[in-house]
PASEBA-1860 file (N, C-alpha, C; in nm, 3 decimals):
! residues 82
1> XXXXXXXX> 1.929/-1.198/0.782/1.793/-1.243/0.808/1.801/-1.380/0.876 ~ 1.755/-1.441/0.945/1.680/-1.530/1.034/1.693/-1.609/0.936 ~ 1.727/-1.756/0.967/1.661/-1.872/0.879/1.536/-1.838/0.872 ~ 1.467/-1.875/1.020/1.277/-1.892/0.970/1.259/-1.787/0.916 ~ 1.279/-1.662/0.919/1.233/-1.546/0.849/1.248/-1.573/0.674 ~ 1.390/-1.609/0.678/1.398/-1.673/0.547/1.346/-1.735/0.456 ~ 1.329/-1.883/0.526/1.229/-1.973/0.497/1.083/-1.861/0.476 ~ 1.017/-1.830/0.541/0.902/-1.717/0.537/0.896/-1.650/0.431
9> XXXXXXXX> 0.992/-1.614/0.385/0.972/-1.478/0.285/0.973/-1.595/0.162 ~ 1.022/-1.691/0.182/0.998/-1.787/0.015/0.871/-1.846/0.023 ~ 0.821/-1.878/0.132/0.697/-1.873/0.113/0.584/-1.791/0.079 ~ 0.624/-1.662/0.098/0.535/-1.561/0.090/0.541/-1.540/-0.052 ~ 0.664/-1.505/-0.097/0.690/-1.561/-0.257/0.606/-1.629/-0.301 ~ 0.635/-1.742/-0.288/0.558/-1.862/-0.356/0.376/-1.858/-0.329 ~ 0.355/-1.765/-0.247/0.167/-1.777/-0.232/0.168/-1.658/-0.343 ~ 0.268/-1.547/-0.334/0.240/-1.452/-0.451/0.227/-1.537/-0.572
17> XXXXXXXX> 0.351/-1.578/-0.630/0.314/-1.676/-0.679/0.204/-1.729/-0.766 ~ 0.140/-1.797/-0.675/0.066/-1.872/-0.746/-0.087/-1.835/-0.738 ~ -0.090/-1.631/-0.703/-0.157/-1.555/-0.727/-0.228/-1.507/-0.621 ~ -0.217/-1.532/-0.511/-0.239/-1.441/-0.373/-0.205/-1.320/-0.372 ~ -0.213/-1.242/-0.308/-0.219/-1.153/-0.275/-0.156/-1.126/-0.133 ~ -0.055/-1.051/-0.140/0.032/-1.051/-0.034/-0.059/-1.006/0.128 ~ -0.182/-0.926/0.111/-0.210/-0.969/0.233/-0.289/-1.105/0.255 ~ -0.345/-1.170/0.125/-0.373/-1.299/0.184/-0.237/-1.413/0.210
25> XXXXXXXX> -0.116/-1.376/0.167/-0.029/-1.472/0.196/0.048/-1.450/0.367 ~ 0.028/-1.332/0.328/0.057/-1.281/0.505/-0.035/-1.338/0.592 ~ -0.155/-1.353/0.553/-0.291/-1.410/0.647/-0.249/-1.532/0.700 ~ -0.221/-1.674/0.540/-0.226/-1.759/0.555/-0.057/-1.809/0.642 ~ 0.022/-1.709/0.641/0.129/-1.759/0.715/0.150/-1.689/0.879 ~ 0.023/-1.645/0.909/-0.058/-1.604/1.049/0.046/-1.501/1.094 ~ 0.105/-1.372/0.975/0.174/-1.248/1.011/0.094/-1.152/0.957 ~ 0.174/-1.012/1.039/0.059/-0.894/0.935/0.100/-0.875/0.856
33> XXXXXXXX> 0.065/-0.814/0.732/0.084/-0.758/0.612/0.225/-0.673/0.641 ~ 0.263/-0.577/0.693/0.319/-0.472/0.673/0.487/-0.550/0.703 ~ 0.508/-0.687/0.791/0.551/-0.763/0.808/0.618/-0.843/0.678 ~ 0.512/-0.902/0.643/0.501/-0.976/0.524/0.625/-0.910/0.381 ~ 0.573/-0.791/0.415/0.598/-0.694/0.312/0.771/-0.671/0.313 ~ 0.806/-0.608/0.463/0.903/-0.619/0.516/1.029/-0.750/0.457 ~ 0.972/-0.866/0.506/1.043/-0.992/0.478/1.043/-1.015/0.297 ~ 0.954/-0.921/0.234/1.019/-0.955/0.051/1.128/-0.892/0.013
41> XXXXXXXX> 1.118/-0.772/0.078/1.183/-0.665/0.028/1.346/-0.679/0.081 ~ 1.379/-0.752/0.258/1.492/-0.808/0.284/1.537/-0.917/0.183 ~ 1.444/-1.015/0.192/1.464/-1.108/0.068/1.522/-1.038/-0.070 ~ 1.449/-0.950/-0.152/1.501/-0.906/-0.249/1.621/-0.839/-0.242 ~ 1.666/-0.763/-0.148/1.821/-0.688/-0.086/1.889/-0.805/-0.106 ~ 1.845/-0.900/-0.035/1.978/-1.004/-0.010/2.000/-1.056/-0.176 ~ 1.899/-1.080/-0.234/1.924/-1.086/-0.409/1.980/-0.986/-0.446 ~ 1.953/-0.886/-0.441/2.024/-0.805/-0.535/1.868/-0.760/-0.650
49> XXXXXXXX> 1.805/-0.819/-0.625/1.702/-0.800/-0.727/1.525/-0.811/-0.710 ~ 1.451/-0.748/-0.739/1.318/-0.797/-0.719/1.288/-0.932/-0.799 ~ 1.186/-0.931/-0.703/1.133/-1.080/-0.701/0.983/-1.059/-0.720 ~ 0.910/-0.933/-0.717/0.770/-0.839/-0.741/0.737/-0.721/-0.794 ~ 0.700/-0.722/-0.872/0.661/-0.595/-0.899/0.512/-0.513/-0.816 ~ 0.585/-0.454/-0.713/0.580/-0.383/-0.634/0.412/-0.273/-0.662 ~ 0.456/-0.262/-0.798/0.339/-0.134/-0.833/0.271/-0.210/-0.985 ~ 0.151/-0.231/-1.044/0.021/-0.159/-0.967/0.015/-0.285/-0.857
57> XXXXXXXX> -0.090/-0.283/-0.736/-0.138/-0.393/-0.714/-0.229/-0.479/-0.783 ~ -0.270/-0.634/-0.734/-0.217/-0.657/-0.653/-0.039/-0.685/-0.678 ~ 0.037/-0.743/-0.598/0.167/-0.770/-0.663/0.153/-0.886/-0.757 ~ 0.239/-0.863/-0.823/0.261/-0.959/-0.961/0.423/-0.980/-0.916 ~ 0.492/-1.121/-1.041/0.597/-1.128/-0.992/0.694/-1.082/-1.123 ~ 0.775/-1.007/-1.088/0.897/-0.948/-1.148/0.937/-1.058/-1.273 ~ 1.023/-1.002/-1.375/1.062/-1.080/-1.502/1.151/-1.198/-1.425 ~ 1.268/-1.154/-1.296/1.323/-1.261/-1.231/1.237/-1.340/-1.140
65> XXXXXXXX> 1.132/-1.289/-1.061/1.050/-1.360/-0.985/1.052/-1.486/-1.077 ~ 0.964/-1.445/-1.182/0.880/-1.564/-1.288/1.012/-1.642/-1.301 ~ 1.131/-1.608/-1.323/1.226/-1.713/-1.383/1.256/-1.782/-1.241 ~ 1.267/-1.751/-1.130/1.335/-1.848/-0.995/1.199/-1.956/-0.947 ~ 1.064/-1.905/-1.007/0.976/-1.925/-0.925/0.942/-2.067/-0.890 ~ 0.967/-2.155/-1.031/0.939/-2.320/-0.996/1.048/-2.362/-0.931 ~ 1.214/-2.347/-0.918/1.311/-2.354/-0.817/1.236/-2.297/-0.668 ~ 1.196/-2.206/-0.675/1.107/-2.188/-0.519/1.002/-2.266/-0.462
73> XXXXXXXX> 0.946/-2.320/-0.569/0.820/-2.380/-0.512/0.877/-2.500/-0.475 ~ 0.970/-2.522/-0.574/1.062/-2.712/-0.540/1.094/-2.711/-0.408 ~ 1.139/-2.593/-0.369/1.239/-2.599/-0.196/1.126/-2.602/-0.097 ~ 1.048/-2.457/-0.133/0.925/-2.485/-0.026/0.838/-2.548/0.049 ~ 0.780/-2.613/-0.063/0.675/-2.717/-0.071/0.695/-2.823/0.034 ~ 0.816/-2.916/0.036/0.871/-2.953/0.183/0.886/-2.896/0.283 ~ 0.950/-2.773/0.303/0.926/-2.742/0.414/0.814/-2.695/0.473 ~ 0.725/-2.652/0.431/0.621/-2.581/0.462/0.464/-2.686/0.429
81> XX> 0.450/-2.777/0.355/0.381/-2.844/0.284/0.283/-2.785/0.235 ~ 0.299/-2.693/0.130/0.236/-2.577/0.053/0.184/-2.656/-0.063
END
């Protein structure tokens, strides 16, 4: 994956997060949804693990999501000023 794509998908994380809704986090990072979606799921491959629970909507975040999630917001937040 792409750095920026990279960077991207922890952001998209982190708007899940803190309770968006993956097409509003897709909105606010001016991609489409199906996109958006795309870049968690590489993200989670490259873990090894989810980071969402996927089903019901909207997404919620996985037992590991919740544990990485304030380490994510720490990295983000600078780069992105979220």
């Amino acid at each position: 994956m792409k750095l920026y794509d990279r960077k991207l998908s922890w952001k998209i994380f982190c708007l899940i997060g803190q309770g968006r809704t993956l097409s509003h986090a897709a909105q606010e990072c001016g991609i489409d949804l199906p996109y958006a979606s795309r870049l968690i799921s590489k993200l989670e491959d490259e873990l090894g693990f989810f980071l969402v629970l996927h089903r019901p909507r909207p997404m919620k975040l996985s037992e590991n999501g919740i544990k990485i999630f304030p380490f994510a917001e720490e990295f983000v937040a600078p780069v992105f000023d979220t």
